[in-house]
N, C-alpha and C positions, 0 to 999 in steps of 0.2 A: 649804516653808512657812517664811517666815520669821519668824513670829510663831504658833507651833504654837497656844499655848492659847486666843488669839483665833479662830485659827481652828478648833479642837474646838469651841468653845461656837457657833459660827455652824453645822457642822455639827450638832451634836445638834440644834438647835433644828428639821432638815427631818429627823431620820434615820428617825423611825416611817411615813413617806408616802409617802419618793421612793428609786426606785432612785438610787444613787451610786457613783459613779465616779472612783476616783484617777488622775488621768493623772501626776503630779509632787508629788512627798514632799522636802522639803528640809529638812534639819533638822542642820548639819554639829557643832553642838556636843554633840548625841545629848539624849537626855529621859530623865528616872529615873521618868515615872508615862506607861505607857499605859493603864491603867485604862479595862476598856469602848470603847475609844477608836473600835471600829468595832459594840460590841456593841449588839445590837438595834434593828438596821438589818435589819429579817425581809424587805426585799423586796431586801436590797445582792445583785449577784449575781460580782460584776468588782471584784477590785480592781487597777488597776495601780499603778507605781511603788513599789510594796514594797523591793524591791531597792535604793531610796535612803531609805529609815531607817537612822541609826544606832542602835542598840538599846544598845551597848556598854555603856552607863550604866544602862540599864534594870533598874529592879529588881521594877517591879510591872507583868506582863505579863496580870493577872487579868480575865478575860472580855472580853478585848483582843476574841477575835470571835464571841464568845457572839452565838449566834441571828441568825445572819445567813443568806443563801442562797445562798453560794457551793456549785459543786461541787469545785474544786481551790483549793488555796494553795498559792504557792509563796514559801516560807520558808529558802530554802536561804543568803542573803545574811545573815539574822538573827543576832545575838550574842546568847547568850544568857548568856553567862559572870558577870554582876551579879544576873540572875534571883533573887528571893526568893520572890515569889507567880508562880502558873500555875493557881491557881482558874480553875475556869468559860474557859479563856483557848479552846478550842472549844467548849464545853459546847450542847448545843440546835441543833447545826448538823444538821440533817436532813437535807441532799442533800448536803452533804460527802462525797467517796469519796476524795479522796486530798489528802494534806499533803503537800507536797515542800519536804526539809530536815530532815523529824524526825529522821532517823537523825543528824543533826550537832547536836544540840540539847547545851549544855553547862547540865547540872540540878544541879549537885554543891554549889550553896547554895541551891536550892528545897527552903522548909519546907512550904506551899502545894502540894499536886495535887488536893484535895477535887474532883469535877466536871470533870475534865481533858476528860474526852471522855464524861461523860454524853449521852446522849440525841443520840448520832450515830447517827443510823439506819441511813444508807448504808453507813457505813465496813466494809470486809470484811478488810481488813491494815494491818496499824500496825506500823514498826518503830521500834524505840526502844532498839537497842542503844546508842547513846551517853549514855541515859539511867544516871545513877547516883543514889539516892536515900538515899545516908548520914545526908542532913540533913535527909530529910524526917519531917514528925512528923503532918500532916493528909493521910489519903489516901480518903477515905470518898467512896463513889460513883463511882470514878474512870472508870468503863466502863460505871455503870449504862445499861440502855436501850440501849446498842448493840448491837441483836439480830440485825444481819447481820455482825456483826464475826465471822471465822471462825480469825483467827493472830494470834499475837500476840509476833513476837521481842522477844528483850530479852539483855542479858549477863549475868554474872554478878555485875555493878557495881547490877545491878536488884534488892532486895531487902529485902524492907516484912515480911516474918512477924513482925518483931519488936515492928511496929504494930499496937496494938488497932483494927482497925477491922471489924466486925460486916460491915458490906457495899460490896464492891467491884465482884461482878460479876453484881450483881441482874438477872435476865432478859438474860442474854448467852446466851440459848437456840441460838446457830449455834457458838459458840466451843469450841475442839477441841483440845488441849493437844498440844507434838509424840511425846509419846510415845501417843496417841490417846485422851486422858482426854475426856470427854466432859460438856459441863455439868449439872452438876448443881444444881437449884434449893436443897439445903438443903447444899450446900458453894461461898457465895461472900463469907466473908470472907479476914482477909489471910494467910490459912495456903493459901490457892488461890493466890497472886499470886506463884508460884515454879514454875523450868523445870519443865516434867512429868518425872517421873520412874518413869512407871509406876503399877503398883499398890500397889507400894510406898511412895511419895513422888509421889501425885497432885499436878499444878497443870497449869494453864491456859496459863501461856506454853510458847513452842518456840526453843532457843536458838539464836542467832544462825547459828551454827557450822553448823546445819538449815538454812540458808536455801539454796533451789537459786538456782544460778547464773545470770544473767542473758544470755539469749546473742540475737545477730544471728542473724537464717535470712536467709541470700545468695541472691537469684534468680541461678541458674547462669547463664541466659538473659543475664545484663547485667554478665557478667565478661567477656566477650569483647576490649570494647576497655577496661577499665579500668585495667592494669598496664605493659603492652605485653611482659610478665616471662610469659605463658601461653604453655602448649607447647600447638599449633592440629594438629590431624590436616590431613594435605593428601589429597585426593585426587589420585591418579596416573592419567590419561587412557589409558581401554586402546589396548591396540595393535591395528594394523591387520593382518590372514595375512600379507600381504607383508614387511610392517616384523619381526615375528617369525621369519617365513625368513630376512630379512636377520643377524640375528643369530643364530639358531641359528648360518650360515655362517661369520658371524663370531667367534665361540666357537672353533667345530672347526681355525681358519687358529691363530688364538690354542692352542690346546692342541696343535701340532704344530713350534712354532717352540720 
């Protein structure tokens, strides 16, 4: 898009009515407000061209795709290193199951997470180990309503107890701490929003370090010709009475010379 805010405002003007469809995002000098820019769009289901924003500039990413009806995003191209706001920036997405690129998410000047992932209904793992939240000051609701969410990594760069906020993980009734904490409706402010640690030191995330490994399962079946480096069993064609006399005879000439 070479003229982006002209064309935001000719989009908003269809986004309540019609599904929408990015095929090409251009924008090479990057934008400092995306602002709603795809939010409540409740029928959007595709977005393509993501992958060509420049975000680098970006500092208000708030309800960027609030209430929309995507099942995936894929974010993995995104800067997020200017980030101040991330309000509402998924908040209300119901068929969301998966973000591709959170785990690369750089948050270390996001004041703004109030409604990050409110009212994802789908969503069942979130990682967000490259989340660090030193500079965050608003984190209220951050998870409300996500009541299929069941893990939730994070590192040790993740760390909100020190924020007053009353409710974070209001009705996350599936969510499961890695040390096997189990939610509880009258412990979800920010004294919950730390690695589990037992019963000693209950919380709701499971740390990174917990995460099992991501592995390929190889059909044997279709290694055969893939390397040309595999050691192949041969079958040996039995032998005929004859052919096996001939060699015993031959053996006994051999063991006598």
């Amino acid at each position: 898009m070479k003229n982006l805010e002209k064309e935001l405002e000719e989009f908003k003007k269809f986004k309540k009515d019609f599904k929408y469809e990015v095929k090409e995002v251009e924008e090479k000098d990057g934008v400092e407000v995306l602002f709603r820019m795809f939010g409540l769009c409740t029928q959007l289901e595709n977005i393509q061209g993501l992958e060509n924003f420049n975000t680098s500039k970006c500092v208000d990413f708030a309800g960027m795709f609030q209430g929309i009806n995507a099942k995936t995003l894929n974010l993995s191209s995104f800067d997020t290193s200017k980030a101040y706001a991330m309000n509402y920036m998924f908040g209300g997405n119901w068929n969301l199951t998966e973000i591709i690129g959170l785990n690369h998410f750089n948050t270390e000047g996001v004041a703004n997470m109030n409604d990050l992932f409110r009212d994802c209904y789908s969503l069942k793992i979130l990682d967000l180990s490259s989340f660090s939240t030193k500079n965050v000051k608003y984190i209220n609701n951050l998870f409300t309503n996500s009541s299929q969410l069941q893990t939730i990594y994070v590192s040790d760069k993740f760390d909100v107890t020190s924020i007053n906020s009353t409710s974070i993980f209001d009705n996350c009734t599936s969510l499961v701490g890695g040390a096997g904490t189990k939610y509880d409706p009258t412990f979800i402010d920010s004294t919950a929003a730390r690695i589990d640690g037992g019963i000693n030191s209950p919380g709701y995330f499971t740390s990174i370090s917990d995460k099992p490994l991501e592995t390929t399962q190889t059909n044997e079946s279709d290694m055969s010709d893939t390397t040309g480096n595999e050691v192949r069993n041969v079958e040996t064609p039995a032998k005929e009475p004859d052919e096996l006399e001939t060699d015993s005879k031959q053996n006994e000439l051999e063991s006598q010379q």
